[in-house]
C-alpha positions as CSV (number, residue, x, y, z in Angstrom):
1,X,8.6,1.9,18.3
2,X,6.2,0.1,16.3
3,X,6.2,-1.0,12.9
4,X,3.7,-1.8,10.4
5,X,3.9,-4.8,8.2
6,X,2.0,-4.9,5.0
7,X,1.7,-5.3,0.9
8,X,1.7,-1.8,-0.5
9,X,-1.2,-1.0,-3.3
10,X,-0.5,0.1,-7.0
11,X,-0.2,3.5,-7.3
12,X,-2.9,5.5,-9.6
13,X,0.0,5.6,-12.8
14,X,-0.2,2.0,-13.0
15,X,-2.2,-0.6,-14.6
16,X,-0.5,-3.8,-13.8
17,X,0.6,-4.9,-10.4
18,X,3.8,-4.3,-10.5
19,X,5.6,-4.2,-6.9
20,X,2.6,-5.0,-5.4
21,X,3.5,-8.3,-4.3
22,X,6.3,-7.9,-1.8
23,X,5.7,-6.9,1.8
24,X,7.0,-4.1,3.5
25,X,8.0,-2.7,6.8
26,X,8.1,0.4,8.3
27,X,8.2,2.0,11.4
28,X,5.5,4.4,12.7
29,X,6.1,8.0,13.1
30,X,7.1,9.1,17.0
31,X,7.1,12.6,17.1
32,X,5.1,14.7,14.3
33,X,6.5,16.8,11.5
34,X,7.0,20.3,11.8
35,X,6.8,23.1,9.1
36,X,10.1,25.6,9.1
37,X,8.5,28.8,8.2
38,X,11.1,30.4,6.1
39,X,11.1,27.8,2.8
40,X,8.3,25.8,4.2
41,X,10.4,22.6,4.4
42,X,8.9,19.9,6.2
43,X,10.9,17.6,8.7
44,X,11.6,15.7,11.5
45,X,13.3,14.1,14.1
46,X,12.5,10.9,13.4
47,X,15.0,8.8,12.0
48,X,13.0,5.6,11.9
49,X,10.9,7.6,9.5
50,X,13.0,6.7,6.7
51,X,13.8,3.2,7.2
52,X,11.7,0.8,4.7
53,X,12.7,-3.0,5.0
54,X,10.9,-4.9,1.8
55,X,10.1,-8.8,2.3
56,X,9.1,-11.4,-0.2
57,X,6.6,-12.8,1.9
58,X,4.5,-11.6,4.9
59,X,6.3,-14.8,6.8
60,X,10.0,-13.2,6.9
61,X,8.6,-10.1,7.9
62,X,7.0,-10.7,11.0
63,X,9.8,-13.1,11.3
64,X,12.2,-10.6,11.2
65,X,10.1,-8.5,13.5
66,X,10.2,-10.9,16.1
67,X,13.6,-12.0,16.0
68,X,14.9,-8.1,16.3
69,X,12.1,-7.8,18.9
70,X,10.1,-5.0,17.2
71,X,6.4,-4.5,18.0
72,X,4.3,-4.7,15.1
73,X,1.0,-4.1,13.4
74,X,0.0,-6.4,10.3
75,X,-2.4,-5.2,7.6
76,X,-3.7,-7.8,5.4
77,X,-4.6,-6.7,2.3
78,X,-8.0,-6.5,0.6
79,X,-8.4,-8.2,-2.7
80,X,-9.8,-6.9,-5.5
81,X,-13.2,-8.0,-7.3
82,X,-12.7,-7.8,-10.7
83,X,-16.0,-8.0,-12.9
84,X,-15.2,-9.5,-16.6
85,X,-16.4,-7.1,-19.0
86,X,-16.5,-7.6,-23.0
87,X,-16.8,-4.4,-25.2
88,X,-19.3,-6.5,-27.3
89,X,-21.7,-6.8,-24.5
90,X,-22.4,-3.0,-25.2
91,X,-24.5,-4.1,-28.6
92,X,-26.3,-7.0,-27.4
93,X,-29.9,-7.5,-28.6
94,X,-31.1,-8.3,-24.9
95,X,-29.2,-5.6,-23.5
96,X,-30.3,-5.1,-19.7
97,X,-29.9,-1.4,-20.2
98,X,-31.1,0.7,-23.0
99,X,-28.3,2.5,-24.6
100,X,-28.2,5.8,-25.0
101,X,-25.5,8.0,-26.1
């Protein structure tokens, strides 16, 4: 039974970073899903699958981790570069690039 602590990424549909900032816990899966072949379902066992535990900071977490004494894995998360861009900068004189259309 191990869990894995860490701040989830925006999802493709958004533009802001909305519920980005909170940390979350989950457990790993322990047995692997299975297919049922009739309507093609898909499930499992695994009850510990659907328990998700959200934290406002990575500190309460692994404190909570510890305290119930589950193992856990912690992800830190990669932050993003962001380059400033100005739409003007596309009609500069000394443009580095030429621009073509």
């Amino acid at each position: 039974m191990v869990a894995r602590i860490y701040r989830p990424a925006k999802t493709a549909m958004q533009s802001g970073k909305a519920k980005t900032t909170s940390w979350l816990l989950e457990f790993e899966p322990e047995m692997p899903r299975k297919v049922e072949p009739l309507m093609g379902y898909t499930s499992s066992g695994d009850m510990k699958s659907q328990i998700r535990l959200f934290f406002d900071t990575r500190e309460e977490a692994v404190a909570y981790a510890e305290k119930n004494g589950i193992a856990y894995r912690l992800e830190e998360p990669k932050e993003t570069k962001r380059r400033k861009l100005s739409y003007s900068d596309n009609f500069k004189y000394d443009r580095q690039q030429p621009w073509t259309h």
